[in-house]
C-alpha positions in Angstrom: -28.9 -8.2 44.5 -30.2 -7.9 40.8 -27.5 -9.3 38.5 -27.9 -8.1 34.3 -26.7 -9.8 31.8 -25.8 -7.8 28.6 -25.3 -8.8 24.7 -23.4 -5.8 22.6 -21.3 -6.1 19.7 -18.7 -4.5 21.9 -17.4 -4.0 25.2 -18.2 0.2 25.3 -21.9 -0.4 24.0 -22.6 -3.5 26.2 -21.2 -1.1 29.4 -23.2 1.6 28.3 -26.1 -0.7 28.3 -25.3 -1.5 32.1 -24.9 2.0 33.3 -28.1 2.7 31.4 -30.2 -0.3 33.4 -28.0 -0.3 36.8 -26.9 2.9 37.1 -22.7 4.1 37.6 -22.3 2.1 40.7 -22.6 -1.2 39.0 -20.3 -4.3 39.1 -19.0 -6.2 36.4 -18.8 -9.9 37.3 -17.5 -11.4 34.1 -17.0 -10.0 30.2 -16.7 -13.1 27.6 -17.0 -13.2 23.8 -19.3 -15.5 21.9 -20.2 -15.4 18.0 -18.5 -12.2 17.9 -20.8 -10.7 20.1 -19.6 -9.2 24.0 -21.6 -10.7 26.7 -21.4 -9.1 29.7 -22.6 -10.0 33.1 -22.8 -7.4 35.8 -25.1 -6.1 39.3 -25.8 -3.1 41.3 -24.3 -4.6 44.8 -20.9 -4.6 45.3 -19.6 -8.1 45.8 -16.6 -9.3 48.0 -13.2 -8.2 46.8 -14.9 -6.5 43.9 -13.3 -2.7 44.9 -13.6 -1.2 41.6 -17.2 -0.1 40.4 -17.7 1.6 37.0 -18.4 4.9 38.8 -14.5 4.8 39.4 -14.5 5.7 35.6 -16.6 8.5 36.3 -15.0 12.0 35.9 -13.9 13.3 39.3 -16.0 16.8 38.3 -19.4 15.4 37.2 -21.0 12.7 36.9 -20.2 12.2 33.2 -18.8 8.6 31.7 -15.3 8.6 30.8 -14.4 8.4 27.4 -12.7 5.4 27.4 -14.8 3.9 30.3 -14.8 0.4 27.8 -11.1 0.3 29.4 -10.2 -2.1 32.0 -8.3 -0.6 35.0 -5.5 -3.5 34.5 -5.7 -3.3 30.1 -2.4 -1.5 29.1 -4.2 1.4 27.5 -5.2 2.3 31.4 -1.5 1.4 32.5 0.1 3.7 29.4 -2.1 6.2 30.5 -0.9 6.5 34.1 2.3 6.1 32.6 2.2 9.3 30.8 0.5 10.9 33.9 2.5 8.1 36.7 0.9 10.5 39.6 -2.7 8.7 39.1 -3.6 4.9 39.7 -6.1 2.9 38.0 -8.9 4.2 40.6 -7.9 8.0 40.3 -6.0 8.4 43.4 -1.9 9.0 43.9 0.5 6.2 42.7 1.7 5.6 46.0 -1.8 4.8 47.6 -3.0 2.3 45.0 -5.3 -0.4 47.5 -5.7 -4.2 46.6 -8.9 -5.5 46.8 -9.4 -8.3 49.6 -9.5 -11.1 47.1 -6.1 -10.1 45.3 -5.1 -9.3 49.1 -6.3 -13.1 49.9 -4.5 -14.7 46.8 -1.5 -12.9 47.4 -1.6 -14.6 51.2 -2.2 -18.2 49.7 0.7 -18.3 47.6 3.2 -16.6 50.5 4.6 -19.2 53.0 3.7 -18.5 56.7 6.4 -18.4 58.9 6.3 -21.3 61.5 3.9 -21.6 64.1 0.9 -19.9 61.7 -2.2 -21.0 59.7 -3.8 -20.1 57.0 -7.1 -19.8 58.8 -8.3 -16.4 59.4 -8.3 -16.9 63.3 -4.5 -18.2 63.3 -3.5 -14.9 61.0 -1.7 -12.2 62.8 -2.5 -8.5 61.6 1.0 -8.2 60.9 1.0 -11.1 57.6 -1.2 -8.3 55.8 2.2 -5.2 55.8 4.5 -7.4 53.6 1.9 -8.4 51.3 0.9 -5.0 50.6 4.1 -4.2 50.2 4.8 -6.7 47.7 1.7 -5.6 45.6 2.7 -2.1 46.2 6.5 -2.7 44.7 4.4 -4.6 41.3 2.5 -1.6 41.1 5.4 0.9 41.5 7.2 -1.1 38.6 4.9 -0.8 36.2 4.5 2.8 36.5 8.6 3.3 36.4 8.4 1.1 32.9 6.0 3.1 31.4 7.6 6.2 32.9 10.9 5.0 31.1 9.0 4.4 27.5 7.0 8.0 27.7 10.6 9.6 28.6 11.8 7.3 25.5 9.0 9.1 23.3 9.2 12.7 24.3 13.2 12.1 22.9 11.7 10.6 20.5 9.7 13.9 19.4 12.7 16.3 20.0 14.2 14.6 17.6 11.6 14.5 15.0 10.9 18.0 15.5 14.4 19.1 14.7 14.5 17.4 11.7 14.1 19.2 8.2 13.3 17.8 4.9 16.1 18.0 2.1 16.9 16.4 -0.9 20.3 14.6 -1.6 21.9 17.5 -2.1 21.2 19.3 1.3 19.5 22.8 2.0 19.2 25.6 -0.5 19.4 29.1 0.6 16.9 29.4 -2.3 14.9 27.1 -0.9 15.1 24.6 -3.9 14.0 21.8 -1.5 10.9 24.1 -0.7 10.2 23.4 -4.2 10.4 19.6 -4.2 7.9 19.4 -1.2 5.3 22.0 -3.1 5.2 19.6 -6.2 4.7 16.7 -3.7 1.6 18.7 -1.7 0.5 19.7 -5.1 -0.3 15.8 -6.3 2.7 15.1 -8.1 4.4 11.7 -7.4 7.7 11.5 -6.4 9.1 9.3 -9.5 7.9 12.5 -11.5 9.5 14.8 -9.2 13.1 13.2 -9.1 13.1 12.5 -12.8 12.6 16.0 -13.7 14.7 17.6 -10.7 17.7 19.1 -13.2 15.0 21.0 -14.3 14.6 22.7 -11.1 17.2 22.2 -9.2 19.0 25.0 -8.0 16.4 27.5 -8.5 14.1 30.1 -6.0 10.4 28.3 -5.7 8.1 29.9 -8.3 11.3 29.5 -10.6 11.9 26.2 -10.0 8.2 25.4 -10.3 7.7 27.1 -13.4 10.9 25.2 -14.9 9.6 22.1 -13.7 5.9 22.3 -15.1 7.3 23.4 -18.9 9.7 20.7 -18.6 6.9 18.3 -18.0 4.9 19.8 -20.3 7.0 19.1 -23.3 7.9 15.6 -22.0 4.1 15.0 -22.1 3.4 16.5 -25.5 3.6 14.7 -29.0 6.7 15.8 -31.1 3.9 16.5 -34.1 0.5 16.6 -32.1 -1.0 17.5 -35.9 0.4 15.1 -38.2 -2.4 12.5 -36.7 -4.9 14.9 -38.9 -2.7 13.5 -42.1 -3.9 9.7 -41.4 -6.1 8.2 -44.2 -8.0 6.1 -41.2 -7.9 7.8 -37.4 -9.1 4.8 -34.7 -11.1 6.4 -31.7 -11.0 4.6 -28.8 -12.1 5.0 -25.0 -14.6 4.2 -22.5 -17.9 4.7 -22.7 -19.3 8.1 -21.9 -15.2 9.2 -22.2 -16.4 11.7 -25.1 -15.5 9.2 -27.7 -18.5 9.7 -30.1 -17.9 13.6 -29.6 -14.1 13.9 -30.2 -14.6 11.6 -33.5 -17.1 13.7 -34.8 -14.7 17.1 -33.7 -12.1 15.2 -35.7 -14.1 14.7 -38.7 -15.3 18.4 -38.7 -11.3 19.6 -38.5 -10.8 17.6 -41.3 -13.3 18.4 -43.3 -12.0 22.0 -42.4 -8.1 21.0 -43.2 -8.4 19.0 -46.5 -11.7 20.6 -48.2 -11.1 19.0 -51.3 -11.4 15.4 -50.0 -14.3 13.2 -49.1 -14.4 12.3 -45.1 -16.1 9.8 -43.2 -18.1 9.2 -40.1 -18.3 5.0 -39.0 -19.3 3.0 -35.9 -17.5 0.0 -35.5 -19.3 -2.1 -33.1 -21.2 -5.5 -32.8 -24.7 -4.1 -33.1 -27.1 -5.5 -35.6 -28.8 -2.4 -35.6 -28.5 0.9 -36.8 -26.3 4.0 -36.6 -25.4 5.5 -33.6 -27.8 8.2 -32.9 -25.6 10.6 -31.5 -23.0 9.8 -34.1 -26.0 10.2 -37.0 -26.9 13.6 -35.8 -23.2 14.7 -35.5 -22.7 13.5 -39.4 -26.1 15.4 -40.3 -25.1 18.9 -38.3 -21.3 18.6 -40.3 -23.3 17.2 -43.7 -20.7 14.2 -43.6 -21.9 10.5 -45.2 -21.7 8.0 -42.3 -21.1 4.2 -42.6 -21.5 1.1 -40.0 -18.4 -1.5 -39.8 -18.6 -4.8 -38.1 -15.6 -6.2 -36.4 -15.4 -9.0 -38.4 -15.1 -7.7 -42.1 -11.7 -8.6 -43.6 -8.8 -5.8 -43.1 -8.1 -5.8 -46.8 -11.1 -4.4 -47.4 -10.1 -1.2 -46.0 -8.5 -0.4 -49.0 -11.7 -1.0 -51.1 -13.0 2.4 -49.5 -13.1 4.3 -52.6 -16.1 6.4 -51.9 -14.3 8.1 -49.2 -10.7 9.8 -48.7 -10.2 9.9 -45.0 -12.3 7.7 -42.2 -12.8 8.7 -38.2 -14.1 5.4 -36.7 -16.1 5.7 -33.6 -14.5 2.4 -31.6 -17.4 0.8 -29.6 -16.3 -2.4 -29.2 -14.7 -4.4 -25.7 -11.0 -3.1 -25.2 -9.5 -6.3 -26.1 -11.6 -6.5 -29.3 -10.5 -3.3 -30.3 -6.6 -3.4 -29.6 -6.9 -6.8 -31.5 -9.0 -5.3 -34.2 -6.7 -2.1 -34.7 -3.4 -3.9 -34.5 -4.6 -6.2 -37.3 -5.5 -3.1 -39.5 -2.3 -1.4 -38.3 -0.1 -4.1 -39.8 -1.7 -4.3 -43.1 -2.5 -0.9 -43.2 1.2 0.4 -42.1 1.6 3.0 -39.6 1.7 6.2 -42.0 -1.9 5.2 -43.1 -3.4 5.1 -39.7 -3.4 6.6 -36.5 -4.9 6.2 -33.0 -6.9 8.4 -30.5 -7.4 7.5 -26.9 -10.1 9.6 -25.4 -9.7 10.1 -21.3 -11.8 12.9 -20.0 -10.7 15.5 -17.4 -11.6 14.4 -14.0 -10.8 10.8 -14.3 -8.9 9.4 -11.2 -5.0 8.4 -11.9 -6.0 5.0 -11.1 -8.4 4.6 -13.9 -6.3 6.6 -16.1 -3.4 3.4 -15.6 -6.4 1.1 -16.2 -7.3 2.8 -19.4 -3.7 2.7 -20.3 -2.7 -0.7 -19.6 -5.6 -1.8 -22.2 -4.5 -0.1 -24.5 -0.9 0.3 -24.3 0.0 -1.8 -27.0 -1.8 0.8 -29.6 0.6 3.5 -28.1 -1.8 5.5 -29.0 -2.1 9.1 -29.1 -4.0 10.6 -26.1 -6.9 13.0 -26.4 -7.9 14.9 -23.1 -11.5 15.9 -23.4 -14.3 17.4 -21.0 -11.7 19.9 -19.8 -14.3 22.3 -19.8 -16.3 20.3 -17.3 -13.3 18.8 -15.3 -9.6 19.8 -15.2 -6.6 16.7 -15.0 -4.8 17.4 -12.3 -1.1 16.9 -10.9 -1.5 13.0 -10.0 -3.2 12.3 -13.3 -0.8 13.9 -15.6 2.5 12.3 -13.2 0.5 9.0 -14.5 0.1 10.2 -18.0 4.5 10.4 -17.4 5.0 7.5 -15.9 3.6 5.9 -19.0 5.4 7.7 -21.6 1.7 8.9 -22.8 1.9 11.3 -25.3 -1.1 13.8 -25.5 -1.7 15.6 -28.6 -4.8 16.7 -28.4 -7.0 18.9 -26.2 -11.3 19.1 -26.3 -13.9 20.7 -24.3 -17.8 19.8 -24.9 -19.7 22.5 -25.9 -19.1 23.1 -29.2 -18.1 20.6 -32.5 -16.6 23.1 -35.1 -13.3 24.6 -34.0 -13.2 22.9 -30.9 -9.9 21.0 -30.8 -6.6 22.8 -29.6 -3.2 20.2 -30.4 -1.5 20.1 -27.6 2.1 21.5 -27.7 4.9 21.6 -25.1 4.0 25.4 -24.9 -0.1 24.7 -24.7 0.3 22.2 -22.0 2.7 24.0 -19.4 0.7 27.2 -19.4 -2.3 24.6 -18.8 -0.2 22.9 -16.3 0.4 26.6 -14.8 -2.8 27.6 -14.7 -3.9 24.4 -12.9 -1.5 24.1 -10.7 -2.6 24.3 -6.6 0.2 24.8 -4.1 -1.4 24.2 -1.2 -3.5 21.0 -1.7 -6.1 22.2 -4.2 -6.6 25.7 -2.8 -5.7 28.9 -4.4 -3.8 28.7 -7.3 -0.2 30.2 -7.8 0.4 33.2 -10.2 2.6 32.9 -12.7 
């Protein structure tokens, strides 16, 4: 008899290992776990009362491994299986002709009382002890299968029910399918907080009604009541990540300034910690727009901001830590007064609706104006602008990447729902509906 001992990580790859070396016909003498490993002892000669070999797990057409062959024939994932299909026993044959093994058969007889007159020797043992016991197993057997009968008849109600069921909203079903529409808008991305807040504005209406209702209403909820009165700030704060498009939407602001007030002398400035010198990218922008650029460190005094004779208007390239800057800026706010300054917050198109909270929650205290940029390289989709919402965010302005001059669209409640429109995907970012 050759007995194998296996080590796997778990019990399918340490049987496989055993079919591999011993072949189908092997034995499993003992499975035990140690430092999260499987070790598994088995042999290739069938020992008494072992009746089930792994070929038993075999399929009945080939010689292929089962599936689930890592199952024991007693583990309830066996047992709910011959539930569902009660006509099979754990070794593959009928219900009703499920066999013991001799040592079940034999601890079965040590624990049943003889009747008088008998041992429990094998040559005092009539052939007749062995019926009842049988029996008995038989009648354990049998009532496992009729529980698990009961729970898979329990389930398949279960799924008649379920598949009866239709979705609604409070209000019941629509012959105009309004609550088609409420389910679209939840496939589409948006969240349901969004969706119920801004349900008068489609409830009642056919689906590409209601959804067209529904997008201009968010639309004008997301966009600022005067996206362009930020351009009449003596000092516009640019804040964001890094690699957001920061550096590029202050120097887009600068050049629609220039364009807006030509009589008046505006500003490029970094304000960072950096001994060294200007920004590169934020020096080439100032030469390519012919604009005078100045460094700021966080620690000059704010009442030197009004010192700044030599220039009329200032965009400030923010490039410090978030909580610098929202300390920074709500120091210059309060000396400066709101009407003096503004605030842009630059999130770029494809940024996750997680990150976009992140980004908000640093800088929610600014309440800052919020600047969408990249969307020529990524669009914001449904969950990011329900976040946008849920925040009160209001975006004002809208920026792509490839060009400075004339690149900045504000963002108005008619501007944003035809963007929402054309953005919008039904079917789980597929084809897009026509409007």
């Amino acid at each position: 008899m050759t007995t194998l001992t296996v080590q796997a990580a778990d019990t399918a790859t340490a049987m496989d290992q055993i079919v591999e070396k011993l072949g189908a016909d092997a034995m499993i003498l003992s499975t035990t776990k140690r430092n999260g490993k499987v070790i598994m002892q088995a042999t290739n000669d069938s020992p008494e009362g072992f009746e089930v070999p792994m070929s038993s797990q075999l399929s009945a057409e080939g010689n292929n491994v089962h599936p689930d062959r890592s199952r024991s024939p007693n583990s309830f994932g066996e047992m709910f299986s011959q539930g569902m299909h009660p006509s099979r026993g754990p070794d593959g044959l009928p219900a009703e002709n499920i066999h013991f093994s001799s040592q079940a058969k034999a601890s079965v007889k040590a624990r049943t009382p003889l009747p008088d007159g008998q041992s429990g020797g094998h040559s005092g043992a009539s052939a007749s002890t062995f019926p009842p016991m049988t029996a008995q197993s038989n009648d354990g057997a049998h009532s496992v299968v009729s529980a698990l009968q009961s729970v898979t008849k329990r389930i398949a109600n279960l799924e008649d029910t379920l598949s009866g069921m239709m979705i609604t909203e409070p209000d019941g079903l629509n012959p105009e399918l309004q609550a088609s529409t409420a389910v679209q808008l939840k496939r589409a991305g948006y969240d349901s907080a969004t969706i119920s807040r801004l349900r008068p504005a489609y409830a009642g209406l056919p689906y590409e009604a209601g959804i067209t209702a529904f997008l201009d209403m968010l639309g004008g909820e997301l966009s600022a009541l005067d996206s362009e009165s930020i351009m009449k700030k003596r000092i516009l704060y640019v804040v964001g990540a890094t690699g957001s498009g920061r550096t590029t939407l202050a120097a887009k602001l600068a050049a629609a300034l220039k364009g807006m007030h030509p009589g008046k002398e505006i500003a490029l400035a970094s304000l960072n910690n950096a001994q060294t010198e200007l920004d590169s990218k934020l020096k080439n922008f100032a030469r390519i727009l012919n604009l005078p650029t100045t460094i700021l460190r966080p620690d000059i005094p704010i009442q030197n901001f009004d010192k700044m004779t030599d220039f009329d208007m200032l965009v400030i390239d923010v490039c410090l830590p978030a909580e610098e800057a929202v300390e920074h800026i709500a120091k210059s706010a309060a000396h400066l007064g709101e009407s003096q300054m503004g605030c842009l917050l630059s999130i770029p198109g494809g940024t996750s609706s997680k990150m976009i909270e992140l980004t908000l929650q640093r800088f929610t205290s600014l309440q800052p104006t919020i600047a969408l940029t990249k969307l020529d390289e990524c669009e914001t989709g449904a969950a990011e602008f329900s976040m946008l919402a849920n925040y009160q965010a209001r975006i004002g302005v809208l920026s792509g990447t490839r060009a400075v001059i004339d690149a900045l669209a504000f963002a108005t409640d008619t501007i944003l729902g035809q963007y929402l429109k054309e953005n919008f995907h039904a079917d789980g970012h597929q084809d897009k509906i026509s409007f």
